[in-house]
C-alpha positions in Angstrom: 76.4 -74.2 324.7 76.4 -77.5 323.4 73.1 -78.5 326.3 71.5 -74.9 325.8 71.1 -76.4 322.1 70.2 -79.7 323.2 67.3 -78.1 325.2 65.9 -76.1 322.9 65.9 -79.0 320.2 64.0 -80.8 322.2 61.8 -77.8 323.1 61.0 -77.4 319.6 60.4 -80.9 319.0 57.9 -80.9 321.3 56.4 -77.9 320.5 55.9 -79.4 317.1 55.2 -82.9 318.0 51.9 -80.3 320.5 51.3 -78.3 317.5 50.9 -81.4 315.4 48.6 -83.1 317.5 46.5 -79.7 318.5 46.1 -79.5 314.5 45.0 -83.6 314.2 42.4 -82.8 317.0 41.2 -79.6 315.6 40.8 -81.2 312.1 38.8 -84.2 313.8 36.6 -81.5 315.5 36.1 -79.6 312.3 35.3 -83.0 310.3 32.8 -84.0 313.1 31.2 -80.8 312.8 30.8 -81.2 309.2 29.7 -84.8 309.0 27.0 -84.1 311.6 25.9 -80.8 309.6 25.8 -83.3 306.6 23.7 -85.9 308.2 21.0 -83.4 309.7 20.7 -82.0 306.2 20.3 -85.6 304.9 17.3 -86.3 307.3 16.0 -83.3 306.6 16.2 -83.7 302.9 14.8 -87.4 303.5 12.2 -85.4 306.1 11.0 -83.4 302.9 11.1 -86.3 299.8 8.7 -88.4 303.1 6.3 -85.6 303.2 6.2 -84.7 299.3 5.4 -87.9 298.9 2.6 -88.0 301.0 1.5 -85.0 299.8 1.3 -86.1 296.2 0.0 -90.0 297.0 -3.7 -91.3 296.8 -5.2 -94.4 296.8 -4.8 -96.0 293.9 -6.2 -99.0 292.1 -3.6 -101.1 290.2 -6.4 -102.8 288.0 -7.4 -99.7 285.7 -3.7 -98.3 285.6 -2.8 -102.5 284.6 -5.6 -102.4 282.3 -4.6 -99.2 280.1 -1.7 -101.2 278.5 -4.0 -103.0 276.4 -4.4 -99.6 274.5 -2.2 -100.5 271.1 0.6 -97.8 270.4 3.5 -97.9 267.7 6.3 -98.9 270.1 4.3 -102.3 271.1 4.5 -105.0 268.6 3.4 -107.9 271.3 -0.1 -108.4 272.7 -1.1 -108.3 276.2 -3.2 -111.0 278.1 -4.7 -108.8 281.2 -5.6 -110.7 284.4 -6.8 -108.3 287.4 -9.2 -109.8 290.2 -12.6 -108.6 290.3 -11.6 -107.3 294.1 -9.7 -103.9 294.2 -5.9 -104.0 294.7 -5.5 -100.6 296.6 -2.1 -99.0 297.2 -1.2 -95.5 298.4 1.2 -94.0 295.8 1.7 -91.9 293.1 -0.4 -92.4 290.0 2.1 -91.0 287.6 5.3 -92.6 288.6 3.0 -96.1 289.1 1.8 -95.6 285.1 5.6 -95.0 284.5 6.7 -98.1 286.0 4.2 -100.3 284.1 4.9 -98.5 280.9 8.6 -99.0 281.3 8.3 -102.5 281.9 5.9 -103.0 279.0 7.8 -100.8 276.3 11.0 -103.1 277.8 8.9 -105.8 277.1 8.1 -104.9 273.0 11.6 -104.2 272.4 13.3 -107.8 273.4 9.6 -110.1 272.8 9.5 -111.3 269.2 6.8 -109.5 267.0 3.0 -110.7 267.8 4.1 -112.2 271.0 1.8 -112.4 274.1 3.2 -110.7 277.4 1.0 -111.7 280.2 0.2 -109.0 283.2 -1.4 -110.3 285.8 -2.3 -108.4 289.4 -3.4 -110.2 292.9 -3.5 -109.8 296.2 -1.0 -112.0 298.6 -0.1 -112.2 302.4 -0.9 -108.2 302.8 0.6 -107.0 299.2 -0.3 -106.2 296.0 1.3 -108.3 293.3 2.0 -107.5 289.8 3.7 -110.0 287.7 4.7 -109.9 283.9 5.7 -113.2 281.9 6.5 -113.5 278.2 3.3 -116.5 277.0 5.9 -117.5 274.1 8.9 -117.7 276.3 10.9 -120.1 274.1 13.4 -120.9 277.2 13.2 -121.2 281.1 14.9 -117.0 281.4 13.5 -115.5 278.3 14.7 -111.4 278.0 11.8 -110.1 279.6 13.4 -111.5 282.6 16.6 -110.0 282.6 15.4 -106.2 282.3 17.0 -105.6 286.0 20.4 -107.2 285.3 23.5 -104.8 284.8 24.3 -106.1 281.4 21.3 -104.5 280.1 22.1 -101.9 277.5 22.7 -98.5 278.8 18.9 -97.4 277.9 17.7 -100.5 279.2 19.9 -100.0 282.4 18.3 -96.5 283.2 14.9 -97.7 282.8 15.4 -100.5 284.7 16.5 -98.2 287.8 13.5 -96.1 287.3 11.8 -98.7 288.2 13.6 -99.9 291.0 13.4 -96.4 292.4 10.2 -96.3 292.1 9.0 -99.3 293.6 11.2 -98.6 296.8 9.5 -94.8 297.4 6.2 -96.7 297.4 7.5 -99.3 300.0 7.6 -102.5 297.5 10.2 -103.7 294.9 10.8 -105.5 292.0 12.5 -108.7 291.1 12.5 -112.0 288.5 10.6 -114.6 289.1 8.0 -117.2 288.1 4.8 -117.4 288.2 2.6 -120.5 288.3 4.5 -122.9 286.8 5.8 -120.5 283.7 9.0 -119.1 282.2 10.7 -116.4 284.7 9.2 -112.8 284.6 9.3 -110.1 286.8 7.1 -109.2 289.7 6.4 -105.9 291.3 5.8 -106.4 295.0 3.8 -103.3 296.5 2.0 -102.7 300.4 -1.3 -103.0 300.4 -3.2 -99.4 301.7 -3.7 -100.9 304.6 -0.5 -102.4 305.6 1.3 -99.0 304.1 -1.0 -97.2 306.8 0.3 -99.6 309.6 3.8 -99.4 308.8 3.8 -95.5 309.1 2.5 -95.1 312.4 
């Protein structure tokens, strides 16, 4: 009696100890099954952003986009020093989303620059990229605020802007960063492909 007992505890226990590791294997089949479904619809969503944004770029000019800031509006109470080359600065992107980058930065700009200030934007063309860089003229220290628009401790509204930008700089291949500028205070600088290496990079 007391081995028939014996024999079917261990029966069960190993029926348990097979159940338990038929359910761990199934599990890890079903979660391997989902995290593949998960990454083809990933591609595929990355697949579709790739090709909407080709479908909506052009080649764009950063001068006349860089130039329309100088227009005066209420919510900028600084004035702007515009340098573009007289060469074109071509870079395949989205117009819109390129205007709403520079208008971020610049609005960023008008709210932490004192009154009457000068913000400098200057565009060039270096080792394959198009580079936009803005700098506050009467930067009273080494990192004045205009440099700091991409750190965390920026204020929440600040902060969301500030990723805008980010995002859109990496959909168009580039990004943007502090830094200085010949010889100045530290400023930011956009960083962008030019058409021709965007066109190269693609293939």
């Amino acid at each position: 009696m007391y081995s028939t007992n014996l024999g079917l505890g261990i029966a069960l226990a190993v029926g348990l100890g097979l159940a338990a590791v038929l359910a761990f294997i199934v599990s890890l089949f079903i979660s391997n099954v989902k995290a593949g479904r998960l990454a083809r619809e990933m591609a595929e969503e990355a697949k579709c952003e790739a090709r909407q944004k080709m479908s909506q770029s052009s080649v764009q000019d950063l001068r006349p986009l860089i130039a329309s800031l100088r227009e005066p509006t209420a919510d900028r109470p600084i004035r702007f020093d515009i340098r573009v080359p007289h060469e074109v600065v071509p870079v395949f992107g989205i117009e819109a989303e390129l205007e709403e980058l520079l208008s971020k930065v610049a609005r960023y700009a008008a709210n932490v620059m004192s009154p009457g200030a000068t913000l400098q934007v200057s565009a060039r063309v270096e080792s394959g990229q198009a580079v936009v860089h803005w700098r506050d003229l009467d930067a009273a220290d080494a990192s004045p605020p205009l440099a700091r628009f991409l750190e965390a401790t920026q204020a929440a509204a600040h902060a969301a802007s500030a990723r805008v930008c980010e995002r859109i700089a990496g959909r168009h291949g580039g990004r943007i960063y502090a830094a200085p500028h010949a010889g100045g205070a530290l400023g930011l600088t956009l960083r962008l492909p030019l058409l021709g290496q965007t066109a190269a990079s693609t293939r």
